[in-house]
C-alpha positions as CSV (number, residue, x, y, z in Angstrom):
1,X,2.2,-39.1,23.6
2,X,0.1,-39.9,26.9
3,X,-1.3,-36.4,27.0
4,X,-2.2,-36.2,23.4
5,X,-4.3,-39.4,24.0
6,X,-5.2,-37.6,27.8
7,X,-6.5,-34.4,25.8
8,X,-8.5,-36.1,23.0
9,X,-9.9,-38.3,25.2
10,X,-10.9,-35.4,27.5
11,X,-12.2,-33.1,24.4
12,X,-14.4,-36.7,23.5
13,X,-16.0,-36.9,26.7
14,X,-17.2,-32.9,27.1
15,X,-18.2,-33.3,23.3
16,X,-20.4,-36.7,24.1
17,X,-21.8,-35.3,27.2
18,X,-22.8,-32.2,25.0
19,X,-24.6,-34.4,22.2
20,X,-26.3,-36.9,24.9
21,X,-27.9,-33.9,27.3
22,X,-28.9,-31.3,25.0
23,X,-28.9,-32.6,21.1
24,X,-31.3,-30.0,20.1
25,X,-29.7,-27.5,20.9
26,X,-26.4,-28.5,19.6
27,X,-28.6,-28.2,16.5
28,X,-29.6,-24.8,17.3
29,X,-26.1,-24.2,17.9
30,X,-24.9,-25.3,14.4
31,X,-27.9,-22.9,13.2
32,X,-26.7,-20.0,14.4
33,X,-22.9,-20.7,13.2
34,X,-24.1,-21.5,9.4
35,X,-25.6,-17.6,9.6
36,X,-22.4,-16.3,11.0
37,X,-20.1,-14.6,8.5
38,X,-17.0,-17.0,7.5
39,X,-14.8,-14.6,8.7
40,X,-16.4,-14.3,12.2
41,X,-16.8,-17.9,12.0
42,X,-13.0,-18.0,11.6
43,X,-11.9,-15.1,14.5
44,X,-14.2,-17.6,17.0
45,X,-12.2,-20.3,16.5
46,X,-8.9,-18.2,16.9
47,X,-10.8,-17.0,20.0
48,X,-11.3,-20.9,21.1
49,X,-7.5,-21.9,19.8
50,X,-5.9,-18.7,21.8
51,X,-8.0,-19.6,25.2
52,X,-6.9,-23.2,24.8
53,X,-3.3,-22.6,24.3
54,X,-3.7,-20.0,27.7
55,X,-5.9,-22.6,29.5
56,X,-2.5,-25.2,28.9
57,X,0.0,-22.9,30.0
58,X,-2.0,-21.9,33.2
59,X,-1.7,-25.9,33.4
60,X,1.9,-26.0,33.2
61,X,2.2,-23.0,35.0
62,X,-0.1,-24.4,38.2
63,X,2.7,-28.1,37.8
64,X,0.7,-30.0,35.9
65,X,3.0,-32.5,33.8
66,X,2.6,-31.9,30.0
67,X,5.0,-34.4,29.4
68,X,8.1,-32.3,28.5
């Protein structure tokens, strides 16, 4: 359960870091993602989902303790 709280609370800090420097162009951002295609829109965030489930087994792989 620690690294559930660990990984939300690190998603939460890149996330408000992203709002409080650059705001407009997190609005840009959001722009460009309403004129994307649903489907493309969808295949980015398999794209996002598959790099994060490889960026946490690198983790374990490199000894970091996932709590299992």
């Amino acid at each position: 359960m620690a690294v559930i709280v660990l990984a939300l609370g690190l998603v939460l800090i890149v996330e408000g870091l992203a709002y409080a420097l650059a705001p407009s162009l997190i609005e840009r951002l959001l722009e460009m993602l309403r004129a994307l295609p649903l489907d493309q829109r969808r295949n980015a965030g398999m794209v996002a989902l598959a790099l994060g489930v490889a960026l946490v087994w690198l983790a374990h792989l490199m000894g970091a303790d996932l709590g299992g």
